[in-house]
C-alpha positions in Angstrom: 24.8 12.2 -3.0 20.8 12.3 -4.0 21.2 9.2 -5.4 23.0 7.4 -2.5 19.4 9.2 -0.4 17.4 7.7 -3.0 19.0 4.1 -2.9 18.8 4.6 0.8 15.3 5.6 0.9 14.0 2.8 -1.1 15.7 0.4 0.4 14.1 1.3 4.0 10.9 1.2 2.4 11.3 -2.3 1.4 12.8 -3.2 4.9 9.7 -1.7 6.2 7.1 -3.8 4.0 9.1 -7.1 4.9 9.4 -6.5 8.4 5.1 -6.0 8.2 4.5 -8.7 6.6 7.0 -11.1 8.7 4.4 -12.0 11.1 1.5 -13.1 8.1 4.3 -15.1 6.1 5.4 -16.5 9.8 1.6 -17.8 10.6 1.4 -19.3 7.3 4.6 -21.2 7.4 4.1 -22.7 10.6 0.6 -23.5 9.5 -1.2 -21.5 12.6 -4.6 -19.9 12.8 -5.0 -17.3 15.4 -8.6 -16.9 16.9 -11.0 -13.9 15.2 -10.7 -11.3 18.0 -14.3 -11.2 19.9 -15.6 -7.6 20.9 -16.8 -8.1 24.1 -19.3 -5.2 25.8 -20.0 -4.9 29.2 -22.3 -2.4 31.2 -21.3 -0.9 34.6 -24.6 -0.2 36.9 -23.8 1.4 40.1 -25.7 -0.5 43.3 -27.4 3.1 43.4 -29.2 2.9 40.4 -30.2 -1.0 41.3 -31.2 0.0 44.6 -32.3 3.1 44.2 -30.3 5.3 46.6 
């Protein structure tokens, strides 16, 4: 029985590193180049601090 857990257990492990990987191996097949995320930062100024009131 601890080796049927074991046999289990690595076998989700290695369902687990395909299934993270799908989407890199999936991109590079298809030959597609997502965009480099851009962090965008924005300032909030109330019309009270523009104005001062």
């Amino acid at each position: 029985m601890d080796n049927a857990y074991k046999i289990k257990k690595e076998k989700e492990e290695k369902a687990k590193s395909l299934l993270d990987s799908i989407d890199t191996y999936l991109l590079k097949k298809l030959d597609i180049t997502l965009p480099k995320e851009e962090k965008v930062v924005s300032f909030e100024v109330s019309s009270s601090d523009v104005f001062g009131g």
